[in-house]
N, C-alpha and C positions, 0 to 999 in steps of 0.2 A: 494443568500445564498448557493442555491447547487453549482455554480461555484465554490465560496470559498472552500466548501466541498470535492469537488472533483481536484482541485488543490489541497490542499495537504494531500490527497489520493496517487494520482499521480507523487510526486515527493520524494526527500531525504533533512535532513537537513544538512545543512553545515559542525552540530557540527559530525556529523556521515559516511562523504564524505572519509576524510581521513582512516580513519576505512577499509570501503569497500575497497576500494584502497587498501588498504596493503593486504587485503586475497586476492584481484585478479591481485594483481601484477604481481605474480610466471607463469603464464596463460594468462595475459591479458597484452603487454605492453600500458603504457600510460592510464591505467585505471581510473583516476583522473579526466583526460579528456572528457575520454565519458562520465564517470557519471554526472560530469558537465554538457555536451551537451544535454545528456538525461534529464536530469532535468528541463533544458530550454527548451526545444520542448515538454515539457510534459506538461507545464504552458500553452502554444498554444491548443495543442490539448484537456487539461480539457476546453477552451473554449468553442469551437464547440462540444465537447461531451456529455457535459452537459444539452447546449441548445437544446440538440440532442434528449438525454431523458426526461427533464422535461423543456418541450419550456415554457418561459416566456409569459406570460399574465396580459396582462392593459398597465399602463406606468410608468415606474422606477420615483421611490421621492427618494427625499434627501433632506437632512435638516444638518443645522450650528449646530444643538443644541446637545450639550452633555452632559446633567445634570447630567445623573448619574456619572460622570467621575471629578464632579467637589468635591474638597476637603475645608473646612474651613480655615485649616493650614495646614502647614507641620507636626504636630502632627499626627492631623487627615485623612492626606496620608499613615501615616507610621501603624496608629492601623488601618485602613480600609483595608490598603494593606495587611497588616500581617492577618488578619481574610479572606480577600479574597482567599489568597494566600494560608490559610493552607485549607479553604473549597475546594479549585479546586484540591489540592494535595488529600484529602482523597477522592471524587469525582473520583478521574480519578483511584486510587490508587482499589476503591471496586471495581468500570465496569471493572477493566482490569481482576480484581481476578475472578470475578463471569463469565465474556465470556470466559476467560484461563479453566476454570473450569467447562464451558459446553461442549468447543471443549475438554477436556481429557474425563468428561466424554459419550460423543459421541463413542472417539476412545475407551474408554473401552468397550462400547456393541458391538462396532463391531470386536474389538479385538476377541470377543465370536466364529466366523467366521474366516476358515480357507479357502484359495486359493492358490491350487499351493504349499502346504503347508507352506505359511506363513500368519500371520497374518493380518485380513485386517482393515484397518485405514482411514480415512478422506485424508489426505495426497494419501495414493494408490487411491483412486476411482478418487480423481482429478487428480491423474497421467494419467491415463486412460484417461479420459473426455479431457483432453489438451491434449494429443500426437496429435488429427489429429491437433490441433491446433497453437500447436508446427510447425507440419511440413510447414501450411500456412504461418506460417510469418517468413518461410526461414531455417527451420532447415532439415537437412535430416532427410529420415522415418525411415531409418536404428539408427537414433540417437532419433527418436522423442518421442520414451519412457521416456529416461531419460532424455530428456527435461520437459517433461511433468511432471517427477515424481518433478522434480527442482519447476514448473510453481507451482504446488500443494501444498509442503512445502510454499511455498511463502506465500500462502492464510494465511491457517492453523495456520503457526507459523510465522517465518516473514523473509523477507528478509535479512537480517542478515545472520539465520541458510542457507538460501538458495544458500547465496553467499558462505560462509565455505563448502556446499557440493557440489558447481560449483569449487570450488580450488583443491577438494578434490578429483574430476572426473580427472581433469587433461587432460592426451591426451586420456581418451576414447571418449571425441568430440573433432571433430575437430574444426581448429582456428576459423573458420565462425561462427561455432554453438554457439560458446563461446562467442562471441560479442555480438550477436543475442540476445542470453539468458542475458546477461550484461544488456541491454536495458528493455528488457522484463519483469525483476528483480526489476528493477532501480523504487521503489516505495512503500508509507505505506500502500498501500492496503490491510489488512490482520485482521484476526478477532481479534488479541490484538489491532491495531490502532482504530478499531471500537468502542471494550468500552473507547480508551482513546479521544475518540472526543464526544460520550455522553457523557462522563464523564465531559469535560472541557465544552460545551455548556450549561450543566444545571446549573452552573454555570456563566456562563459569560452572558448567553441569558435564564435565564430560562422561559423571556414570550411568546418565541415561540418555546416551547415543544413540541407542536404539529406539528409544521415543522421538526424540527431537528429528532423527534424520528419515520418522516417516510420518511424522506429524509437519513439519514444516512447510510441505510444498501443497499439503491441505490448508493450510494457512494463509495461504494465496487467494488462494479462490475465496473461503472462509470471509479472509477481511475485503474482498470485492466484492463479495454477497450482501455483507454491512452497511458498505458504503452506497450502493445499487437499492437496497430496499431504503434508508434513507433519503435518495435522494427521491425516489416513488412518494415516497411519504409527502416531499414537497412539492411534488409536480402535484399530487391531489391536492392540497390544502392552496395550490394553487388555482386550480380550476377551478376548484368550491366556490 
């Protein structure tokens, strides 16, 4: 269950490949590709990473049986699926509002605080927190700030915004750093993806509640740990 969890944590969907591509086309050629790449090495590494933090115990079952999956008629497909379907939407639709809504209000108390004269936010303390970590998986130090401030947005808000402000940097990193961070990036790890995976599991699994609601925020980290040794992997195969 946390493999699942953390596989797609750790990687991007299909529908939103093309997307990234285009903001980091202007910076990145052939960025289609790595995120491809990256997204299948991510599938690898949520393997081993998972089992890493939450090692399995006893012996895997399985079963043929899928009752709840099974329908009367095709009537009865289409009204089950339609009440499914609008439960998982409002579901995921409130987790997203009420997490979106606890990371703004977090940055507003800390907005209260001032550094360097500007204002401090969730995003800056993780910029912070990841620069040395930046630098470990291949970025220079002299660049690893705003790596780090990139790594941070990432959490916080979501790769998406993270890729528009890696386009937006341009040539203040250089080509390495930019790839490095491409990988790094390359994942839903982030506290909107958070409520949208409770959100769709109470739903789809709600008799194990109690898994998913203290498995999921390991999950976080989990598919940032994926994405982070990933992207090590090509800062070395870089420097080689």
């Amino acid at each position: 269950f946390f493999t699942v969890m953390t596989c797609g944590m750790s990687t991007v969907a299909g529908s939103v490949m093309i997307i990234y591509a285009n903001t980091l086309s202007s910076i990145i050629p052939g960025a289609i590709g790595h995120i491809v790449v990256g997204s299948v090495l991510n599938i690898v590494g949520a393997i081993y990473v998972s089992r890493i933090i939450v090692p399995e115990d006893g012996t895997p079952t399985s079963s043929d049986k899928f009752e709840d999956l099974g329908y009367s008629s095709t009537m009865d497909a289409i009204t089950r699926g339609t009440q499914d379907g609008l439960k998982l939407a409002l579901n995921i639709g409130g987790m997203l509002l009420v997490i979106i809504s606890l990371v703004a209000l977090v940055n507003g108390v800390l907005g209260l605080l001032e550094i360097s004269g500007e204002a401090l936010s969730l995003q800056r303390m993780l910029g912070w927190l990841f620069s040395p970590l930046a630098w470990l998986i291949g970025v220079p130090w002299s660049e690893a700030h705003l790596a780090g401030n990139l790594m941070g947005s990432k959490i916080v808000l979501n790769e998406m915004i993270a890729f528009i402000e890696l386009a937006a940097l341009g040539n203040d990193l250089s080509e390495n750093s930019r790839l490095v961070l491409l990988y790094a990036l390359c994942g839903f790890a982030n506290f909107g993806s958070l409520g949208i995976l409770i959100g769709g599991l109470s739903t789809l699994v709600p008799e194990r509640k109690v898994d998913y609601l203290s498995l999921a925020p390991k999950s976080l980290i989990s598919g940032n740990v994926v994405t982070f040794i990933t992207a090590s992997l090509v800062g070395l195969a870089i420097s080689i």
